[in-house]
PDBQT receptor file of N, H, CA, C and O in Angstrom, charges set to zero:
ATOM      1  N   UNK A   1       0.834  -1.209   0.000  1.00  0.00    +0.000 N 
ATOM      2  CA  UNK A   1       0.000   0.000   0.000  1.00  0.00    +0.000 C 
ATOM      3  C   UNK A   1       0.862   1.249   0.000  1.00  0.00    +0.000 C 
ATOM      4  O   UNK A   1       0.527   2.301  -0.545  1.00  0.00    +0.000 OA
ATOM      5  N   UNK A   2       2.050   1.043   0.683  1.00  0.00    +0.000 N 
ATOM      6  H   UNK A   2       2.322   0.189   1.125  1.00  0.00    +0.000 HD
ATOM      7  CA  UNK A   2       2.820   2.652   0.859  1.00  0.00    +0.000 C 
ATOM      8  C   UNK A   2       3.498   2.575  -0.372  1.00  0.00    +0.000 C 
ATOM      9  O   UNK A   2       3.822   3.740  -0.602  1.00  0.00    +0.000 OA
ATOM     10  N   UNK A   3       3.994   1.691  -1.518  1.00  0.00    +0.000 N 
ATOM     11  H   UNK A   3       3.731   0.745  -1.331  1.00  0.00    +0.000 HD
ATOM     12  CA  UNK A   3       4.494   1.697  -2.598  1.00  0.00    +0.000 C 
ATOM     13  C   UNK A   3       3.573   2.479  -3.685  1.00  0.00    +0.000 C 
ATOM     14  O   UNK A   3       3.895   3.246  -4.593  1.00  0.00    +0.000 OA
ATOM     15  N   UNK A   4       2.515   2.076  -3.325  1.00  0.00    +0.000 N 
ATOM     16  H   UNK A   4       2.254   1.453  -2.588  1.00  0.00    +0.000 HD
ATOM     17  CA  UNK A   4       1.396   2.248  -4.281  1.00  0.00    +0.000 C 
ATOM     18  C   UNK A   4       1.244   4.128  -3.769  1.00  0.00    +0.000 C 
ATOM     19  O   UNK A   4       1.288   4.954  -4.680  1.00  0.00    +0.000 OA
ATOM     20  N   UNK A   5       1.079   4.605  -2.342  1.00  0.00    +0.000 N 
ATOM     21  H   UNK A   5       1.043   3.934  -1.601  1.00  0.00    +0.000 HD
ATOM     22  CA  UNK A   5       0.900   5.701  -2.536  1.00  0.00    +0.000 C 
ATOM     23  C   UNK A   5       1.885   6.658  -2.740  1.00  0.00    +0.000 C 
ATOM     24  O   UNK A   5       1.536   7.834  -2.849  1.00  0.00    +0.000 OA
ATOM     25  N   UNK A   6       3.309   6.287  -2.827  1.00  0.00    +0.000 N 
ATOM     26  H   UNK A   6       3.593   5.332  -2.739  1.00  0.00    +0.000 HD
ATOM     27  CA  UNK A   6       4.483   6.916  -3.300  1.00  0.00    +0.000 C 
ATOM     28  C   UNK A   6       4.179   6.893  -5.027  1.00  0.00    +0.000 C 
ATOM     29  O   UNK A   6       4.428   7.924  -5.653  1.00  0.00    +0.000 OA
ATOM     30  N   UNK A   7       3.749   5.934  -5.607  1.00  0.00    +0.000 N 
ATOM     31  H   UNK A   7       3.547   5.097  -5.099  1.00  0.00    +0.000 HD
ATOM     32  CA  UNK A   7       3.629   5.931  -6.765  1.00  0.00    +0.000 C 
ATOM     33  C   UNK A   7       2.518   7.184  -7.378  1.00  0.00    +0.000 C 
ATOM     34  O   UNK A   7       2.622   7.970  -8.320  1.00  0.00    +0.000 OA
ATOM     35  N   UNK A   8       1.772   7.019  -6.675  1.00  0.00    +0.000 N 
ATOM     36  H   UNK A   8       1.687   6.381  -5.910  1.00  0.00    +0.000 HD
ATOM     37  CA  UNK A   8       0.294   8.428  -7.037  1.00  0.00    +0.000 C 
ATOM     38  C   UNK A   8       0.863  10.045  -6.912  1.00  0.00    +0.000 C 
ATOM     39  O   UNK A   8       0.606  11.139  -7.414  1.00  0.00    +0.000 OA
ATOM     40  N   UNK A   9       1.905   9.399  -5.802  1.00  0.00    +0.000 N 
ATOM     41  H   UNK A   9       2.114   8.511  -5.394  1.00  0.00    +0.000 HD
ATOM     42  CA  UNK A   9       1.988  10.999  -5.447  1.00  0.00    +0.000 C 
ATOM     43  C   UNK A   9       3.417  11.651  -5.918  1.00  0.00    +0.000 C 
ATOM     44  O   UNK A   9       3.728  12.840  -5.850  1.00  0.00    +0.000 OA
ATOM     45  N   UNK A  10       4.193  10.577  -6.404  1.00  0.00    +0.000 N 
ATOM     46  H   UNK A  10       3.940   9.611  -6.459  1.00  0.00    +0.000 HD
ATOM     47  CA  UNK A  10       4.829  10.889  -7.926  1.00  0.00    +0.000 C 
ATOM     48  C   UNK A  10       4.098  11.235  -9.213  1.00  0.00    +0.000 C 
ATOM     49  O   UNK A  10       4.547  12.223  -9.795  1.00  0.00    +0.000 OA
ATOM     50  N   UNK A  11       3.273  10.747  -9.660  1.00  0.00    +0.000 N 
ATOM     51  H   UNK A  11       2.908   9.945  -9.187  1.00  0.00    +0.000 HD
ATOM     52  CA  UNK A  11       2.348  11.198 -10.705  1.00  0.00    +0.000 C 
ATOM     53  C   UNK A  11       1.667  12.848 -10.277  1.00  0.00    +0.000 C 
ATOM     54  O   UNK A  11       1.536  13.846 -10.986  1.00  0.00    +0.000 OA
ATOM     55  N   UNK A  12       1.340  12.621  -8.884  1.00  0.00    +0.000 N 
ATOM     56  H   UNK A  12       1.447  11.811  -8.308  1.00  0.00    +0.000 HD
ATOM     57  CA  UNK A  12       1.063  14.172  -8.630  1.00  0.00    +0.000 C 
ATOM     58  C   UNK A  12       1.920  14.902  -8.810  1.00  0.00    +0.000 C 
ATOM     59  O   UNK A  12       1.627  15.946  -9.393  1.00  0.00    +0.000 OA
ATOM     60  N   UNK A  13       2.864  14.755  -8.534  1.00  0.00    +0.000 N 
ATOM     61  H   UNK A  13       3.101  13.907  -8.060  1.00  0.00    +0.000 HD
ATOM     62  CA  UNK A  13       4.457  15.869  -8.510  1.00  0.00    +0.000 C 
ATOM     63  C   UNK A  13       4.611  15.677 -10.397  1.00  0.00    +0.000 C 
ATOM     64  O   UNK A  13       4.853  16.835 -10.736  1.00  0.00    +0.000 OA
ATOM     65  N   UNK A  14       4.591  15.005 -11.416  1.00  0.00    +0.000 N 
ATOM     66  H   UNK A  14       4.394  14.064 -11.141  1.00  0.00    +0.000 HD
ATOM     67  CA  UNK A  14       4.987  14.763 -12.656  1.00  0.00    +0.000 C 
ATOM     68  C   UNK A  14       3.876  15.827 -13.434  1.00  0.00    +0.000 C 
ATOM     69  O   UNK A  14       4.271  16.562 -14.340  1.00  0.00    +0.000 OA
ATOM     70  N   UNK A  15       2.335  15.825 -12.942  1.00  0.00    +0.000 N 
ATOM     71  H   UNK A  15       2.014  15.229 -12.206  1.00  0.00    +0.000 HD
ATOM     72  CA  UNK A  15       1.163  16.341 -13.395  1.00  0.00    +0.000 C 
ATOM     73  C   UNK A  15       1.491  18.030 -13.042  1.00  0.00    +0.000 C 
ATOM     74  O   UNK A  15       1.362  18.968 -13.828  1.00  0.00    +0.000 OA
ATOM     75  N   UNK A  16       2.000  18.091 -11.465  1.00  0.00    +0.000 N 
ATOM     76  H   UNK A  16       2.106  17.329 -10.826  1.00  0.00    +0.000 HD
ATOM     77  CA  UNK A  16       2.230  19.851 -11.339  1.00  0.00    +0.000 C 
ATOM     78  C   UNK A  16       3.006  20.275 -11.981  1.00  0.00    +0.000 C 
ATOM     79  O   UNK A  16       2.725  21.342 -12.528  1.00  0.00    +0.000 OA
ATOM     80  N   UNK A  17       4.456  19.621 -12.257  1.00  0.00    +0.000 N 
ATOM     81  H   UNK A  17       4.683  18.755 -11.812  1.00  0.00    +0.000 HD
ATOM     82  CA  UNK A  17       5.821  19.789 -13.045  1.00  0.00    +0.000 C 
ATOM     83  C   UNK A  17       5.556  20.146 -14.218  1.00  0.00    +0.000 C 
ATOM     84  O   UNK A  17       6.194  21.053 -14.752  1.00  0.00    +0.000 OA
ATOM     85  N   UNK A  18       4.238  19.283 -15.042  1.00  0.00    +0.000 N 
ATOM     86  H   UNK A  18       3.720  18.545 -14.609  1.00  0.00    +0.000 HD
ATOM     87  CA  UNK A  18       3.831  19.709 -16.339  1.00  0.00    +0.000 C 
ATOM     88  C   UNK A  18       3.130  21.133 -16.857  1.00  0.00    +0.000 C 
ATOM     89  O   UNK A  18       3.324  21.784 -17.884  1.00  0.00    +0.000 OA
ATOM     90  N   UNK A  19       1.920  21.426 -15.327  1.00  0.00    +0.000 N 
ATOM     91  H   UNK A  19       1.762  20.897 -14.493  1.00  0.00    +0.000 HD
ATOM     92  CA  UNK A  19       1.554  22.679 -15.417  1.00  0.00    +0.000 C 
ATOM     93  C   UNK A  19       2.474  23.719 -15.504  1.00  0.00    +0.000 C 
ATOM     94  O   UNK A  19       2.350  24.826 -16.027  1.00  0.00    +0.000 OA
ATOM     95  N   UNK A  20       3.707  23.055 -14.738  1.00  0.00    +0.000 N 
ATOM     96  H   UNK A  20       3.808  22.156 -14.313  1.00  0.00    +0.000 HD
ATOM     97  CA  UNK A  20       4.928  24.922 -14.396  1.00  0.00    +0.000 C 
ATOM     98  C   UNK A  20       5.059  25.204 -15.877  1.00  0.00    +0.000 C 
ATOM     99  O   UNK A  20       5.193  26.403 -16.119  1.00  0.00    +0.000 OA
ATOM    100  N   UNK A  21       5.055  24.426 -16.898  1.00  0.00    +0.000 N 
ATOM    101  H   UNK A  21       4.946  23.451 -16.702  1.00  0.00    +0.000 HD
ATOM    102  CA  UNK A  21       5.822  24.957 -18.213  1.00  0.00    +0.000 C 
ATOM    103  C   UNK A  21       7.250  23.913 -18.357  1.00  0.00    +0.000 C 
ATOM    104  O   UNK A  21       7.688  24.122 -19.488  1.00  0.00    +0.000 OA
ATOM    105  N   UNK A  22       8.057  22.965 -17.704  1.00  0.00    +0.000 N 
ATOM    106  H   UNK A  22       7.702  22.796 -16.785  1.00  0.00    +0.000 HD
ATOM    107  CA  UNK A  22       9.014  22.752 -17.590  1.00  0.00    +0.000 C 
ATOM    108  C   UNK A  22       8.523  21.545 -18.532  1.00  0.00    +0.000 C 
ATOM    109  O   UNK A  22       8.395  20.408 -18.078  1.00  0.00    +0.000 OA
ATOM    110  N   UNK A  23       8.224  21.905 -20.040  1.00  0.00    +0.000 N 
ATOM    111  H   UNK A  23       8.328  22.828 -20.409  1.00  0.00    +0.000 HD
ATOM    112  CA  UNK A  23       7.781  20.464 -20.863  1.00  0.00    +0.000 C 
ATOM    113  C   UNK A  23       8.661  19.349 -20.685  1.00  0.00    +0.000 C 
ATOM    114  O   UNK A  23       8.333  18.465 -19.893  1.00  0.00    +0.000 OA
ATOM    115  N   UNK A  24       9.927  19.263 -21.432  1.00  0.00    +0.000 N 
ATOM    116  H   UNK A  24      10.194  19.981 -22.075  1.00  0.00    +0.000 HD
ATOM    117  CA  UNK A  24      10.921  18.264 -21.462  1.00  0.00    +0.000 C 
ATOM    118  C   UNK A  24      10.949  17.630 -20.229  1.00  0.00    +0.000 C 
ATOM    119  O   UNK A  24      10.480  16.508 -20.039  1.00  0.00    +0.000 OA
ATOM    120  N   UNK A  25      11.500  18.333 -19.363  1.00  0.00    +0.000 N 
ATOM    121  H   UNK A  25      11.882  19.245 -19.517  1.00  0.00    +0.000 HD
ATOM    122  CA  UNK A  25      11.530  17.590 -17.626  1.00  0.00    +0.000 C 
ATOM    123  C   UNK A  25      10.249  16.971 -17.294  1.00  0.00    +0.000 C 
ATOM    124  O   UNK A  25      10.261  15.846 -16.795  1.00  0.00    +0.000 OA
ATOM    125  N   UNK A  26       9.091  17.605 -17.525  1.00  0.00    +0.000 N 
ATOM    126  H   UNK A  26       9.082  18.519 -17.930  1.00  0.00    +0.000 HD
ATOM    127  CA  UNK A  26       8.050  17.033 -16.670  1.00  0.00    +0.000 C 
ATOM    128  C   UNK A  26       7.500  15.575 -17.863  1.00  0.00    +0.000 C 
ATOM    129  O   UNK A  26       7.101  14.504 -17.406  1.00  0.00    +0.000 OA
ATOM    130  N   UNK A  27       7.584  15.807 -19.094  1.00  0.00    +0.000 N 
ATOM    131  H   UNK A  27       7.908  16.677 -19.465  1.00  0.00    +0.000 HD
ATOM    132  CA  UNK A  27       7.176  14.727 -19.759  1.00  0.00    +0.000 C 
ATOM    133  C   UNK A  27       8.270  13.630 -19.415  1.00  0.00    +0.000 C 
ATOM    134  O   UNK A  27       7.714  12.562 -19.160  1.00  0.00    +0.000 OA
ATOM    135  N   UNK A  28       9.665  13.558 -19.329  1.00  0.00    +0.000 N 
ATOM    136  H   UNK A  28      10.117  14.426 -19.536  1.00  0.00    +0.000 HD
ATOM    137  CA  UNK A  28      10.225  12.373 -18.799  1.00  0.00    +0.000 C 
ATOM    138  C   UNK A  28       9.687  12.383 -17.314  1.00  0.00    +0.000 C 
ATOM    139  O   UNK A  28       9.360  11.203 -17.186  1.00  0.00    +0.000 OA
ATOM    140  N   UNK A  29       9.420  12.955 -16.210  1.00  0.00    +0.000 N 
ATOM    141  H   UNK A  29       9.685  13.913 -16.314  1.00  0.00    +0.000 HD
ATOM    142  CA  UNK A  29       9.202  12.331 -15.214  1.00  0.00    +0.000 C 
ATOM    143  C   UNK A  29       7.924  11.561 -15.372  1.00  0.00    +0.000 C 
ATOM    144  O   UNK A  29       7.757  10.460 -14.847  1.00  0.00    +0.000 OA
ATOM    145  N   UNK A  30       7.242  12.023 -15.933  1.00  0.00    +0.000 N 
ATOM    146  H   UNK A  30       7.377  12.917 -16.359  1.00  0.00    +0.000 HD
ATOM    147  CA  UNK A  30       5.604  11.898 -15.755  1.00  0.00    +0.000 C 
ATOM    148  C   UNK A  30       5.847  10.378 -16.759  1.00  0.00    +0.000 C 
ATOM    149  O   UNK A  30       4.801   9.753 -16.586  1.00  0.00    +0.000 OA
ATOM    150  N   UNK A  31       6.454   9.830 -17.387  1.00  0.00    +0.000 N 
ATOM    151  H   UNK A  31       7.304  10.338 -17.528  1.00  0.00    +0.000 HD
ATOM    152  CA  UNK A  31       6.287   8.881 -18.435  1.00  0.00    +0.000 C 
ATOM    153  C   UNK A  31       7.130   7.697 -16.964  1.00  0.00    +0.000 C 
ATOM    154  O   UNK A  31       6.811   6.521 -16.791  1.00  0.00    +0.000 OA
ATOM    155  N   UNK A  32       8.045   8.358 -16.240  1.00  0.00    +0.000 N 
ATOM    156  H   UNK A  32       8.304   9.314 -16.380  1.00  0.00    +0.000 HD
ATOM    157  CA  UNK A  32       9.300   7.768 -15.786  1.00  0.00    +0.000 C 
ATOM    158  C   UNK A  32       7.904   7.556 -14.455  1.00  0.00    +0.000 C 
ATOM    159  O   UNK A  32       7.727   6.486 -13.872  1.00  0.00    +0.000 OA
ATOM    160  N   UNK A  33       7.446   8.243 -14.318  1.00  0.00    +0.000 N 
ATOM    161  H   UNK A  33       7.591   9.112 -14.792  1.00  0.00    +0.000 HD
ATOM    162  CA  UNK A  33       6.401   7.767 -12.534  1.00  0.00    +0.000 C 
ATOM    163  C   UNK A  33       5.408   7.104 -12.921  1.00  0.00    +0.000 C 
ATOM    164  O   UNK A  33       4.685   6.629 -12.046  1.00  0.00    +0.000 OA
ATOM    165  N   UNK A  34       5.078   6.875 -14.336  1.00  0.00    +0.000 N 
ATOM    166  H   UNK A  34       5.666   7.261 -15.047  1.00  0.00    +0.000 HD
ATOM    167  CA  UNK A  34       3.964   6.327 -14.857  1.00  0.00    +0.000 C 
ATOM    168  C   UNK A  34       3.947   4.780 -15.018  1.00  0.00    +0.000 C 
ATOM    169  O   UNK A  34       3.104   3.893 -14.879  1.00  0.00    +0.000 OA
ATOM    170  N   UNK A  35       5.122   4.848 -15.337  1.00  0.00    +0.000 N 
ATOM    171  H   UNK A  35       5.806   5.568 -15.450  1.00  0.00    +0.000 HD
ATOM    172  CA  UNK A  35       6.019   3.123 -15.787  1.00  0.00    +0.000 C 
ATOM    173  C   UNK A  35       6.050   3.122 -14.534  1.00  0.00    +0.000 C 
ATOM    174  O   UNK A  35       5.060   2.422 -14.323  1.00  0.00    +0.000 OA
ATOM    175  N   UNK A  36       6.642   3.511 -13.043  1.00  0.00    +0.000 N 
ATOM    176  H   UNK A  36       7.446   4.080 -13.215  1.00  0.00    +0.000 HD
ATOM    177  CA  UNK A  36       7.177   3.306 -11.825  1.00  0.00    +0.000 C 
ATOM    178  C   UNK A  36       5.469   2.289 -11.567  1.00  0.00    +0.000 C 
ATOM    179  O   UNK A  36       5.316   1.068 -11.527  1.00  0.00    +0.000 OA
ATOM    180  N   UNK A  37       4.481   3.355 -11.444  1.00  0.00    +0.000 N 
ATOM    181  H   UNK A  37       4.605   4.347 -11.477  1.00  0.00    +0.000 HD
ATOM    182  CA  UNK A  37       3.037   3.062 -10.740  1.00  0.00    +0.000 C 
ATOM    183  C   UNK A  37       2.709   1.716 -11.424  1.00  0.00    +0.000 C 
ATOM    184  O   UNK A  37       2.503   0.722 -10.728  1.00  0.00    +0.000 OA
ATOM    185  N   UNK A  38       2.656   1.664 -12.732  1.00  0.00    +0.000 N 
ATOM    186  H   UNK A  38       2.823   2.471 -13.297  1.00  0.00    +0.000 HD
ATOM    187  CA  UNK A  38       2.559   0.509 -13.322  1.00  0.00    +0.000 C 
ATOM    188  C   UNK A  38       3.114  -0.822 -12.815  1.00  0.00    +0.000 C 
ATOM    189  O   UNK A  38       2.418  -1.815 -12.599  1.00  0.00    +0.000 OA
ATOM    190  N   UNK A  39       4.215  -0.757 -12.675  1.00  0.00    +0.000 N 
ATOM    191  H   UNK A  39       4.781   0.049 -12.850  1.00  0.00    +0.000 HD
ATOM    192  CA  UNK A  39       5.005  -1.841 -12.369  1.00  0.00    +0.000 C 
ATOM    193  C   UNK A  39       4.403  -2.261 -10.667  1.00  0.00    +0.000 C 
ATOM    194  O   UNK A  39       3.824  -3.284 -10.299  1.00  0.00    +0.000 OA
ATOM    195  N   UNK A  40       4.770  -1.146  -9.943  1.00  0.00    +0.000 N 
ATOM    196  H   UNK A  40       5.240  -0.315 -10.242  1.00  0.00    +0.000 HD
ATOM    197  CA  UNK A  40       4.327  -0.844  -8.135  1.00  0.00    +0.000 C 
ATOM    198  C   UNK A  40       2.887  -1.522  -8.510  1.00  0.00    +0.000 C 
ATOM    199  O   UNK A  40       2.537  -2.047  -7.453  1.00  0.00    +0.000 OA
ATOM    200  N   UNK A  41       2.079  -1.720  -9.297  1.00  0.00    +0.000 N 
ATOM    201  H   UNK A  41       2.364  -1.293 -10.155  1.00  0.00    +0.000 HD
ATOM    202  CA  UNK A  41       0.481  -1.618  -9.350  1.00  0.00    +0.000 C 
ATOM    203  C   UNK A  41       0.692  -3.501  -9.697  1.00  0.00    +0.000 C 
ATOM    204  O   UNK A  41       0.086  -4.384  -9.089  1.00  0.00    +0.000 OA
ATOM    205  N   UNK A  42       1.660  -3.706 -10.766  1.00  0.00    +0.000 N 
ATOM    206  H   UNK A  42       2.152  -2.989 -11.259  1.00  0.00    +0.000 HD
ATOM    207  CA  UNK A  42       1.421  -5.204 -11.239  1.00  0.00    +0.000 C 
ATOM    208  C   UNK A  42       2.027  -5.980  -9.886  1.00  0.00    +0.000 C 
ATOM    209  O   UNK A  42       1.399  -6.929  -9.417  1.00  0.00    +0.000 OA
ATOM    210  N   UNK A  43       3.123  -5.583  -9.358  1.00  0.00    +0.000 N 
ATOM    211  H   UNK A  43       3.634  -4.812  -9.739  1.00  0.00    +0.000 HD
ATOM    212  CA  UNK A  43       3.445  -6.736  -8.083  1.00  0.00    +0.000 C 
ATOM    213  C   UNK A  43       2.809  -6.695  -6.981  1.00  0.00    +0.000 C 
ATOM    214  O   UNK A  43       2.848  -7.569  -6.115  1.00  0.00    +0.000 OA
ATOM    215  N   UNK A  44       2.021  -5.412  -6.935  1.00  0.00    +0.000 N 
ATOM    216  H   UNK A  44       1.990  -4.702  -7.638  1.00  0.00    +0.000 HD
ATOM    217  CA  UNK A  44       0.956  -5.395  -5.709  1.00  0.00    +0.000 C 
ATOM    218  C   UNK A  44      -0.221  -6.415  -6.165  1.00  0.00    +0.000 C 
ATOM    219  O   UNK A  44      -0.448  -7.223  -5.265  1.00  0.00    +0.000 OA
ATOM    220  N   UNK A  45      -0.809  -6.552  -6.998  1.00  0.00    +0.000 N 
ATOM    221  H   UNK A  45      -0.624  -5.896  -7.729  1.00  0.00    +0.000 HD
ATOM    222  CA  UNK A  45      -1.915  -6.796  -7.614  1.00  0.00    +0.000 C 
ATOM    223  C   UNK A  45      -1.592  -8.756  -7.787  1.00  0.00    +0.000 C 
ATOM    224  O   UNK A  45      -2.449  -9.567  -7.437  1.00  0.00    +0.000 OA
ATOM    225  N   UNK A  46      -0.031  -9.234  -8.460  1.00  0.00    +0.000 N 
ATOM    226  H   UNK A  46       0.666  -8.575  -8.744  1.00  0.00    +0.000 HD
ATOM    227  CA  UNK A  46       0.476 -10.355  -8.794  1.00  0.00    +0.000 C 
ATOM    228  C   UNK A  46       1.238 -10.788  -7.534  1.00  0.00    +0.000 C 
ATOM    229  O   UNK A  46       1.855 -11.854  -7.522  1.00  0.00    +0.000 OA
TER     230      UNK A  46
């Protein structure tokens, strides 16, 4: 469960990063926390 909510609240931090304007940076994090949650989501789940 605490994997899983580190994972959301990376996507939160990737989603604000995108609003600042900081395109390049925030599209690799946001792709990079997206794959993270994914993965955090399949071994929680498997």
């Amino acid at each position: 469960m605490i994997s899983l909510n580190l994972a959301l609240a990376g996507l939160r931090l990737g989603l604000k990063n995108r609003q600042v304007g900081e395109k390049w940076v925030s599209n690799d994090c946001s792709y990079l926390c997206k794959g993270l949650s994914i993965i955090l989501a399949c071994f929680i789940v498997f």
